[in-house]
N, C-alpha and C positions, 0 to 999 in steps of 0.2 A: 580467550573465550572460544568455547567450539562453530564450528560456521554453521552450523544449524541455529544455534541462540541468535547468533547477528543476521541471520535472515527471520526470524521470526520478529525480532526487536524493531530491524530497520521496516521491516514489513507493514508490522501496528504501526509506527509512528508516520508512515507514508500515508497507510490510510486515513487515518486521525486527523492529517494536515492536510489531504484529498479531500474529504468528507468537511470538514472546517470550509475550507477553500471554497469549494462548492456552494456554501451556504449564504457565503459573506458577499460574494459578489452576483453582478446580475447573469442571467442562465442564457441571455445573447450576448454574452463577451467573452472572447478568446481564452480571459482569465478563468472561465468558469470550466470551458475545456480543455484546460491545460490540470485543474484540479480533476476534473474525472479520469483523466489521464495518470496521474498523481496517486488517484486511490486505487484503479485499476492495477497499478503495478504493486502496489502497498497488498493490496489483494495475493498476485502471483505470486511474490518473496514470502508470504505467507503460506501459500502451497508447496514453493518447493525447500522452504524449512519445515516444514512435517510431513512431508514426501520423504525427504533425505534418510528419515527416521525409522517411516516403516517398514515393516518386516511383511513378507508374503509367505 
């Protein structure tokens, strides 16, 4: 699979599990920022697989 696909892939399911995460537990525990943390980077891998892509 080309590594652009696997950072866009791992990217959405990062955030998805971020954003889940985030929602399930409470917003003063550790767990909650460890999910924003989780989706933040689910975010980045999402930028620099369609970064990778474009053209200027």
């Amino acid at each position: 699979m080309e590594r652009f696909v696997q950072f866009i892939v791992a990217g959405g399911l990062a955030l998805l599990a971020g954003l889940w995460g985030s929602q399930i537990v409470d917003a003063s525990s550790q767990a909650w920022l460890g999910s924003v943390v989780v989706a933040v980077g689910g975010v980045l891998a999402l930028a620099v697989g369609i970064n990778s892509q474009l053209d200027y």
